[in-house]
C-alpha positions in Angstrom: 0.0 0.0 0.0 1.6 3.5 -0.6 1.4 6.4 1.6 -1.4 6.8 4.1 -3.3 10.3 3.1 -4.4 12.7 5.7 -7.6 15.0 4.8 -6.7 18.3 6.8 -10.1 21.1 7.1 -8.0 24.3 7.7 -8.9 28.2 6.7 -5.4 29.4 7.9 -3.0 29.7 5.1 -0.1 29.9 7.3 -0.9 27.5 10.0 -2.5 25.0 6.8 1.2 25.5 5.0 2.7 24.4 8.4 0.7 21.2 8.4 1.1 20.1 4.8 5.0 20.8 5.5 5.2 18.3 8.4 2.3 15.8 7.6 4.4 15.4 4.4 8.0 15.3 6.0 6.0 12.6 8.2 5.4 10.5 5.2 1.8 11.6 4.3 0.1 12.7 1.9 -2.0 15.5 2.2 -5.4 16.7 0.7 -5.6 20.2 1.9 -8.9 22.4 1.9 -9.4 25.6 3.3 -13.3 26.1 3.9 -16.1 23.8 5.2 -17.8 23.7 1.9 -14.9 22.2 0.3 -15.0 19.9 2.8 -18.7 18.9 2.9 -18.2 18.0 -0.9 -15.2 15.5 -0.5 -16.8 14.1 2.1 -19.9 13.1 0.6 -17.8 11.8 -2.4 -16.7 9.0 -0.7 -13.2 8.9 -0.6 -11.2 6.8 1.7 -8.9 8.5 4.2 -6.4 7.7 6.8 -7.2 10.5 8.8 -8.6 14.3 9.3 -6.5 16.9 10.7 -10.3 19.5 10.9 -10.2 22.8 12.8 -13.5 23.7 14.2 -13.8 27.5 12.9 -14.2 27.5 9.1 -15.9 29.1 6.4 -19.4 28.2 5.2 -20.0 25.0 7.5 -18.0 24.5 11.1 -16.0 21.8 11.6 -18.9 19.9 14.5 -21.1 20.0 11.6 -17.9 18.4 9.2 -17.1 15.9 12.2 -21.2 14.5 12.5 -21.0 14.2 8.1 -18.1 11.8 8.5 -19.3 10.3 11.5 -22.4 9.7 9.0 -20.6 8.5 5.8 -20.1 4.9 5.7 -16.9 5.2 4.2 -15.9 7.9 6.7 -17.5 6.7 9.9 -14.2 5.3 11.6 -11.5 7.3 10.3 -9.5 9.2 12.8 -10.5 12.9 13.3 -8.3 15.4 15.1 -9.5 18.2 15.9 -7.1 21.1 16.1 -8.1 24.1 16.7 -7.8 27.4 19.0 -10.9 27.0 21.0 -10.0 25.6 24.6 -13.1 25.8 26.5 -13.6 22.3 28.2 -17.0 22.8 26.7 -15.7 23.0 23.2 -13.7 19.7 24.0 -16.3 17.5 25.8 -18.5 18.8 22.5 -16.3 17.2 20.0 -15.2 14.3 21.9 -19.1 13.7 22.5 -19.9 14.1 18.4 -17.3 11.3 17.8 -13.9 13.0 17.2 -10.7 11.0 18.4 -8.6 13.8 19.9 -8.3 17.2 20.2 -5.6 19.3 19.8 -5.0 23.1 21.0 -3.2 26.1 19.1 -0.2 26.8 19.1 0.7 22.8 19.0 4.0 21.4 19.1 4.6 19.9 15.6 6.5 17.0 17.7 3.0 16.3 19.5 0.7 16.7 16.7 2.9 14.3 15.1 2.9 11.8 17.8 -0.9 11.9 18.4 -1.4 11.3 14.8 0.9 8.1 14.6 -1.0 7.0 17.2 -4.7 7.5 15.8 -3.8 5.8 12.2 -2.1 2.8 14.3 -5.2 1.8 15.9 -6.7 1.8 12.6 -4.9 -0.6 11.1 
C-alpha cells in the first residue's frame, strides 16, 4: 500500500502550510482544503482517508457539523479525526469528543506532539 493520506479542514494559510509541510515530512500525503464547503463535498464523495487533521472554525460549515457528516458517511464513519483548533473551552472539548472526534488538539501545537498523536490514531486503525 503506498502512503497513508491525511484530509486536513483548515482556513489558515499559514498554519494549513505548516501542516502540509510536516504531515508530508511525516510520510503523508496530504489533501488540503481551506473552507467547510470544500469539505462537505469531499466528504460526501466517498473517498477513503487515513485520517482528518479538521479545525473547528471555518468558512461556510463548522467543523462539528464536518465531524457529524463523516461520523455519518459509511466510508468515513471510523477514520481518525483530530481536531485542532484554538478554541480551549472544556466545553468545546467535551463537544467534540461527544460528536465522535478522536482527539483534540490546541493552538499553538507542538509539531513533535501533533505528530505523535497522529501516529497514534492511524495505528489503531490498522
Amino acid at each position: 500500500m503506498g502512503a497513508k493520506t491525511v484530509l486536513l479542514v483548515e482556513d489558515d494559510e499559514l498554519i494549513g502550510k505548516l501542516l502540509v509541510f510536516i504531515l508530508q515530512r511525516d510520510g503523508y500525503q496530504v489533501e488540503w482544503l481551506k473552507d467547510g464547503q470544500q469539505a462537505q463535498e469531499l466528504v460526501l464523495s466517498g473517498r477513503d482517508f487515513s485520517a482528518v487533521v479538521l479545525d473547528l472554525m471555518l468558512p461556510f460549515f463548522d467543523g462539528l457539523f464536518l465531524l457529524e457528516l463523516i461520523r455519518n458517511q459509511a466510508a468515513m464513519a471510523s477514520v481518525p479525526v483530530l481536531i485542532l483548533t484554538s478554541k480551549m473551552g472544556e466545553d468545546d472539548i467535551a463537544l467534540a469528543l461527544k460528536k465522535g472526534a478522536d482527539d483534540y488538539l490546541v493552538k499553538p501545537f507542538q509539531p513533535p506532539e501533533l505528530s505523535a498523536r497522529l501516529r497514534r490514531l492511524i495505528g489503531k486503525q490498522g
